[in-house]
C-alpha positions as a printed Julia matrix, in Angstrom:
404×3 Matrix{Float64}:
 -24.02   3.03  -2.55
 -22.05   5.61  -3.85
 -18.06   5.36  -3.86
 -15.21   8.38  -2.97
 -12.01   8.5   -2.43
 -12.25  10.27   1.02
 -15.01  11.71   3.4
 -14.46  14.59   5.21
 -16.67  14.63   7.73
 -17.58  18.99   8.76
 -17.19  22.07   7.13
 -14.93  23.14   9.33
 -11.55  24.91   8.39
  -9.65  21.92   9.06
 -11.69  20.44   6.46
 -11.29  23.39   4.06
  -7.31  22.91   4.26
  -7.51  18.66   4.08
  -9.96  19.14   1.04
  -7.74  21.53  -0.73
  -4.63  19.22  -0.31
  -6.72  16.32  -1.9
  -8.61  18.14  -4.21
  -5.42  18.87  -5.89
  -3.64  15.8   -5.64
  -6.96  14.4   -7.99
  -8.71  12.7   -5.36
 -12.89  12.81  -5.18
 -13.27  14.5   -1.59
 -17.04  14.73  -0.54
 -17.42  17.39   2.57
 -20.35  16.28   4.76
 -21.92  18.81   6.79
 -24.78  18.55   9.4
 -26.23  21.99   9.59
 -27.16  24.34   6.6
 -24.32  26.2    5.35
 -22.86  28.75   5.55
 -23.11  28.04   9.23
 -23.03  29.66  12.37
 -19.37  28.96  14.69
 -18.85  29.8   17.88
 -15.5   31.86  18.2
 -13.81  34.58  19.0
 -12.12  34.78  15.61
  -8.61  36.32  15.8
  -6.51  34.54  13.8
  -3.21  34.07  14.12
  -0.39  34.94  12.3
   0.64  31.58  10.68
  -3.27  30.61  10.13
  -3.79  33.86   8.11
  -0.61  33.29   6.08
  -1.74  29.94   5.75
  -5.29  31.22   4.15
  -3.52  33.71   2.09
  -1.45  30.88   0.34
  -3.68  28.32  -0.01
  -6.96  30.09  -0.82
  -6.41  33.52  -1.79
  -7.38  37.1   -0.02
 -10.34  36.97   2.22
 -13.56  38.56   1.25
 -15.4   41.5    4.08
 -18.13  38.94   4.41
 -15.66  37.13   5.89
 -14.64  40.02   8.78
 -15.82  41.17  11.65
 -15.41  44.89  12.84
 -12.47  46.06  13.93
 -11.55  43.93  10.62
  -8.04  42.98  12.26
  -6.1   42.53  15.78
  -2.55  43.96  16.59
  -1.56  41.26  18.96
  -2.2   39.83  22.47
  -2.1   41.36  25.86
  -1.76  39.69  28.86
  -3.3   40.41  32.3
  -2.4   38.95  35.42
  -3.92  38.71  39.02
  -1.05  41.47  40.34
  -2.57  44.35  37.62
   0.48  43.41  35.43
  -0.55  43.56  31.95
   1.99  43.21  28.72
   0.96  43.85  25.07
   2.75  41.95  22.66
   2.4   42.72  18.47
   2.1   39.79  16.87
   5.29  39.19  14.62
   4.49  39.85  10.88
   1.57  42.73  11.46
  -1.72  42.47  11.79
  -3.88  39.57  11.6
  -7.65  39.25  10.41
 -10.97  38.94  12.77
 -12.86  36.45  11.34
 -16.45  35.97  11.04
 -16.45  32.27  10.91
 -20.09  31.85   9.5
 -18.6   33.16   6.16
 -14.73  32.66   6.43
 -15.19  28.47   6.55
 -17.77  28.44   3.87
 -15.47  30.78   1.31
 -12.79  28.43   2.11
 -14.62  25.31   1.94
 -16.04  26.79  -1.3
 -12.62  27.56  -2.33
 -11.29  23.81  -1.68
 -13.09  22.61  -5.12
 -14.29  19.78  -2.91
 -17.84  18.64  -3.3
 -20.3   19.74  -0.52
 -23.79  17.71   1.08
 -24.68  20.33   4.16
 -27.78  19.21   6.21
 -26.35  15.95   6.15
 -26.06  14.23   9.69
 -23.58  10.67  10.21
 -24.76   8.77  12.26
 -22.0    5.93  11.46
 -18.51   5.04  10.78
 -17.29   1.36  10.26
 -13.82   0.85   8.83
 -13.73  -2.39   6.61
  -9.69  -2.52   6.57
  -9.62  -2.15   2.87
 -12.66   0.87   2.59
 -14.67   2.64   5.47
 -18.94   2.81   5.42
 -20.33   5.88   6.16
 -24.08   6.36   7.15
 -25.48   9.66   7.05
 -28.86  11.03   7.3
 -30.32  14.6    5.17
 -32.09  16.55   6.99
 -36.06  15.96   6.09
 -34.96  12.0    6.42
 -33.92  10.25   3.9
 -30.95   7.78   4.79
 -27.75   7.67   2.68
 -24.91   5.46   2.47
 -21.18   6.03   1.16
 -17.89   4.02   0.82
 -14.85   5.72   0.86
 -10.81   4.85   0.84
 -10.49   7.25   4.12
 -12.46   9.15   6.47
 -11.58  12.53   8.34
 -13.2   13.99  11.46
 -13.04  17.55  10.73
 -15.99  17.86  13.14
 -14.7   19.51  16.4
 -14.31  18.71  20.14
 -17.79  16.88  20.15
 -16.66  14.9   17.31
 -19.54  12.15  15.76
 -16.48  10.59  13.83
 -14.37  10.05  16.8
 -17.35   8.99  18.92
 -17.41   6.2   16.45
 -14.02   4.47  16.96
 -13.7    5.73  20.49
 -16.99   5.31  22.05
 -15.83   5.91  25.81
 -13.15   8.8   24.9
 -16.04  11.04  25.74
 -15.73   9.69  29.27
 -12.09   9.2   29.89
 -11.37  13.09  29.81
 -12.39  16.14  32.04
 -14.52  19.18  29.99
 -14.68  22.46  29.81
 -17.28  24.91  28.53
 -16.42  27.67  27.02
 -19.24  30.62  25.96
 -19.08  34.29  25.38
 -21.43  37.07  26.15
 -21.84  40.33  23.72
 -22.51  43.61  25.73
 -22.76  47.16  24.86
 -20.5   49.37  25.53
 -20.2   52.32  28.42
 -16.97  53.13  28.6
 -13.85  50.41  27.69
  -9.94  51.11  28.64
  -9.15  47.95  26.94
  -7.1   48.87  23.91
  -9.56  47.5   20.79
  -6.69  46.65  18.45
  -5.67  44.03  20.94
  -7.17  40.44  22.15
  -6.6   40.59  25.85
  -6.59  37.08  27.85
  -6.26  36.84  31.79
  -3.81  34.52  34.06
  -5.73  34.44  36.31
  -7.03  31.05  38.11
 -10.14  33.08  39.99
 -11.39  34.05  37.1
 -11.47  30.37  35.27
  -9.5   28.73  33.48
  -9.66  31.24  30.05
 -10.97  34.07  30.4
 -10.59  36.88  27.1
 -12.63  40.46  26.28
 -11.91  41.78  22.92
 -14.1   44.39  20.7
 -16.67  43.23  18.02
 -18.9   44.56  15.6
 -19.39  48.01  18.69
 -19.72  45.46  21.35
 -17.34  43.83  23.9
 -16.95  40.28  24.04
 -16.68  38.43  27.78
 -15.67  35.42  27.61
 -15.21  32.84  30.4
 -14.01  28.77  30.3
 -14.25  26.74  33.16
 -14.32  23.15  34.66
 -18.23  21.52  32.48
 -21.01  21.71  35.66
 -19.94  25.24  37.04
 -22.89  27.79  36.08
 -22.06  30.15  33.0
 -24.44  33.17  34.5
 -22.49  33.36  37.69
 -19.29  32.73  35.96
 -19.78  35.83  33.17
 -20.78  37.82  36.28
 -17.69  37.38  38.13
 -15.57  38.17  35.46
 -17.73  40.92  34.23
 -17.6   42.54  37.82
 -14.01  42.06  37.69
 -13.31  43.84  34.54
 -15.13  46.93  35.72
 -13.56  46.95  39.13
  -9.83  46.27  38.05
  -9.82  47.49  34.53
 -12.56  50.75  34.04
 -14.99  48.21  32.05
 -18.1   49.51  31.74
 -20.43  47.44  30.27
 -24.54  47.26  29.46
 -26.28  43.98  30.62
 -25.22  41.0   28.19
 -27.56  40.78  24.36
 -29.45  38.04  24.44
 -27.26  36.43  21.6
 -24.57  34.5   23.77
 -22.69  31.21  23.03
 -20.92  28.59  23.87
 -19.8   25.03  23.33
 -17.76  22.2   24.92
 -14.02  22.13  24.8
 -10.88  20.11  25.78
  -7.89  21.55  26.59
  -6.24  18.48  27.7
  -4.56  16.47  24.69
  -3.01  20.18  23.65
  -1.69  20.93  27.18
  -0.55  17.45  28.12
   0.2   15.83  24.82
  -2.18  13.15  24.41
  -3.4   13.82  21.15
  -6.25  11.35  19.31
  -5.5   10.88  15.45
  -7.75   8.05  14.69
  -6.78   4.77  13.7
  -7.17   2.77  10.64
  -8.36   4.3    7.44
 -10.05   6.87   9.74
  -8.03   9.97  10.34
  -8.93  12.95  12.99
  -8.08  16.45  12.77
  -8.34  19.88  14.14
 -10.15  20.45  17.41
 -11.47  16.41  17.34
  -7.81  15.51  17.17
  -7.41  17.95  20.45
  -5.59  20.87  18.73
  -6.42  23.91  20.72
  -3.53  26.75  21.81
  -3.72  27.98  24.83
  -5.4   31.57  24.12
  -8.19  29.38  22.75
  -7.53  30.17  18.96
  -7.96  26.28  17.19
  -8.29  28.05  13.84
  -4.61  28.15  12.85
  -3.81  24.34  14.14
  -6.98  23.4   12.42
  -5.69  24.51   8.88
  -2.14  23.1    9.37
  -3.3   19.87  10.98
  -6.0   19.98   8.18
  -3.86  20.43   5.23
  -1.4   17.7    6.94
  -4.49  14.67   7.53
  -5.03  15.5    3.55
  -1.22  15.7    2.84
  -0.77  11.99   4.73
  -3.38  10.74   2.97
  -2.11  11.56  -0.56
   1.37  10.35   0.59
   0.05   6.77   1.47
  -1.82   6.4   -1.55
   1.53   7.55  -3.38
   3.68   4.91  -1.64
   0.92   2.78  -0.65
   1.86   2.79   2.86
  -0.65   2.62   6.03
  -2.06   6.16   6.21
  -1.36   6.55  10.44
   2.41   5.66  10.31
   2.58   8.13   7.97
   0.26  10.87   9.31
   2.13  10.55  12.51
   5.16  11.31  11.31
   3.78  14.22   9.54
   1.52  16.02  11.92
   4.73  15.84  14.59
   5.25  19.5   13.99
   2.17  21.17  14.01
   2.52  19.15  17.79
   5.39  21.09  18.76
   3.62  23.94  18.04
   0.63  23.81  19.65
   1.84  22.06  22.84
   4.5   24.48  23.04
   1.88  27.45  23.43
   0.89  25.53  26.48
   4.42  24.58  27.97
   5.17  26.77  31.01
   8.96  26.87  30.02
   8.39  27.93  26.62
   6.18  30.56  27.7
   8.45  31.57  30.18
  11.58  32.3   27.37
  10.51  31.3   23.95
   8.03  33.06  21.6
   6.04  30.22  21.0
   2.36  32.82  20.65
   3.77  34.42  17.61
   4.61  37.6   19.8
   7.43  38.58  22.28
   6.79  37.12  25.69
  10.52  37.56  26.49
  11.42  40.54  25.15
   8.1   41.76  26.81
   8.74  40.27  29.91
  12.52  41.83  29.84
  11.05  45.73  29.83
   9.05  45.36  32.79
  10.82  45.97  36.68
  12.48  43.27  38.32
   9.96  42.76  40.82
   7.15  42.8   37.57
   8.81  40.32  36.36
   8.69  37.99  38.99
   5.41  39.0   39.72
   4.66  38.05  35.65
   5.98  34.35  36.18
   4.78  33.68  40.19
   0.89  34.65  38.5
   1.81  32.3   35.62
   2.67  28.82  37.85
  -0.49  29.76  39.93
  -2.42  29.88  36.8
  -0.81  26.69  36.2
  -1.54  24.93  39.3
  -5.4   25.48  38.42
  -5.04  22.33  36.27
  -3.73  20.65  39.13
  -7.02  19.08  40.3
  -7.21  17.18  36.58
  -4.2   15.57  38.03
  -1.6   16.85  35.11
   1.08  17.88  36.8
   3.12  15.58  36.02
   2.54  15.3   32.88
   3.14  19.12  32.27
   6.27  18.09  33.53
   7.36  15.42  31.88
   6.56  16.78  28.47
   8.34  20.07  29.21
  11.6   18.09  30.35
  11.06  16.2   27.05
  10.93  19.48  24.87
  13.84  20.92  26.99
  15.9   17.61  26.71
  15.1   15.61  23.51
  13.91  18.84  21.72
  10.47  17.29  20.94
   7.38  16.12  22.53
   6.78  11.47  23.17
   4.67  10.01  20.39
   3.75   7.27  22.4
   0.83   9.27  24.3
  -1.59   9.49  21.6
  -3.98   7.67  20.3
């Protein structure tokens, strides 16, 4: 049985940005990957502005392999139900479109942390003083590893967090979230910007932006309601309210399952034990569905806590949730109605936005925003929208004591 120092269980970004923080600090970090890399990821892949300052720093300037075309995005523009519609720069310029298949390997390459891709685990069992991994290559043959630590760098779906909360799975509502690639007619939408809609007909995210001379459609909605019909709603919609004319959807769409929940209501799952979660298996998601950026910060932090403990030889989860308290606040915050409302918590200029249109805009802006709001309603987490935005408002920061 071979021996590490820590596990890191996807080639994910968020395991790119842990890797390089332990990589550096001297620890053995082994990467284990289940598909062949690079990889296809589903995304939209419009970074933000802190996660590409974040790459820039910590791994250098991105490679075209790693781009899509139109190579970068301007900022965000909102739509709402009343044909309101604000575009907002992001602060700092322009940020990069991503092609994840290529970005996430050059940074997991650039980690220096040793890679096994085509490498399924199939379990975790944390020993109190070491954690067992079992993994199986692809072809077969069975493999077995001991490490210090363990991160789940492996997405919603997580296998990691599966293992040391079997029934999570079951506890929370899903979502699924897939985009369709069409060709274009004739598209208003301005191409330098990623455009998202309020709107709770529609689903509960719904973005278009330009790729590669096609136009994404993307639609996320409550897990059991039928992608076709949703796509086809909001496709019909774009052409009727907004002058989208598309071609019938390629053949190459996508999707996956997603949880907005721990991000929106603050019940975040960071493992326990020597087994630390991160990234989208921790919940980080902001609310114009862009995990990349919270990925590397949460990332870098799960390597960052685990480098601390060994330092001071502390318990790693005191530690790492003390640490990862900020990138919290972030995230949450893009979800938190009052922040929205008058803070700048999406890296652009909601207020100052908001403050050019009319009056009666305006309140049109922030009635379509509740209603958009109230769509989570039947998840029953209105109150706890509430309580953690009275918490930011009054104490400044979001409860610890709703995570896991």
């Amino acid at each position: 049985m071979r021996s590490v120092d820590v596990i890191i269980v996807g080639a994910s970004l968020a395991a790119a940005a842990s890797a390089k923080r332990l990589v550096d600090a001297g620890y053995e970090t082994l990467i284990l990957e289940r598909q062949e890399l690079p990889r296809h990821k589903i995304c939209s892949g419009i970074l933000s502005p802190r996660g590409y300052r974040f790459l820039i720093e910590n791994f250098g300037p991105l490679p075209r392999e790693a781009l899509h075309d139109p190579t970068w995005c301007r900022g965000v523009t909102f739509h709402f139900p009343s044909m309101v519609s604000m575009s907002m720069d992001f602060f700092g310029g322009t940020t990069p479109h991503l092609h994840r298949k290529y970005s996430d390997y050059w940074a997991i390459l650039r980690s220096g942390a040793e890679v096994m891709d085509q490498t399924s685990v199939t379990s975790v069992e944390d020993q109190e003083k070491h954690v067992i991994v079992s993994a199986r290559r692809t072809g077969g043959d069975q493999l077995q590893f001991k490490a210090r630590y363990v991160i789940g760098a492996d997405g919603p779906s997580s296998v990691v967090r599966k293992a040391i909360y079997p029934e999570y799975n079951q506890e929370i509502p899903w979502f699924f979230v897939g985009q369709k690639f069409h060709e274009i007619i004739e598209c208003p939408l301005d191409e330098e910007y990623f455009h998202f809609w309020f709107h709770p007909e529609l689903g509960h995210y719904t973005w278009s932006h330009a790729r590669d001379g096609r136009q994404i459609v993307g639609v996320g909605f409550k897990r059991g309601d039928n992608f076709k019909s949703r796509h086809e709603l909001v496709a019909s919609y774009l052409e009727e309210k907004h002058g989208v004319k598309l071609k019938p959807a390629d053949p190459d769409h996508e999707g996956c399952a997603e949880n907005f929940g721990p991000s929106l209501i603050n019940t975040y799952v960071l493992g326990k034990g020597n087994v630390l979660l991160t990234g989208q298996s921790t919940g980080f998601l902001n609310m114009i569905g862009e995990g990349m950026s919270c990925a590397l910060h949460s990332g870098a932090i799960s390597g960052e806590s685990i480098v601390e403990s060994l330092r001071t030889n502390q318990p790693v989860h005191p530690v790492y949730r003390q640490m990862i308290a900020s990138e919290v606040r972030r995230t949450t915050d893009q979800w938190n109605p009052l922040m929205i409302a008058f803070a700048k918590p999406h890296e652009a200029d909601f207020p100052a936005a908001l403050k050019d249109l009319p009056m009666s805009d305006r309140v049109k802006v922030l009635r379509d925003i509740w209603r958009f709001v109230v769509l989570y309603k039947e998840f029953k987490w209105g109150r706890q929208i509430f309580r953690a935005s009275m918490e930011r408002l009054f104490l400044g920061d979001y409860s610890k004591r709703y995570w896991k």
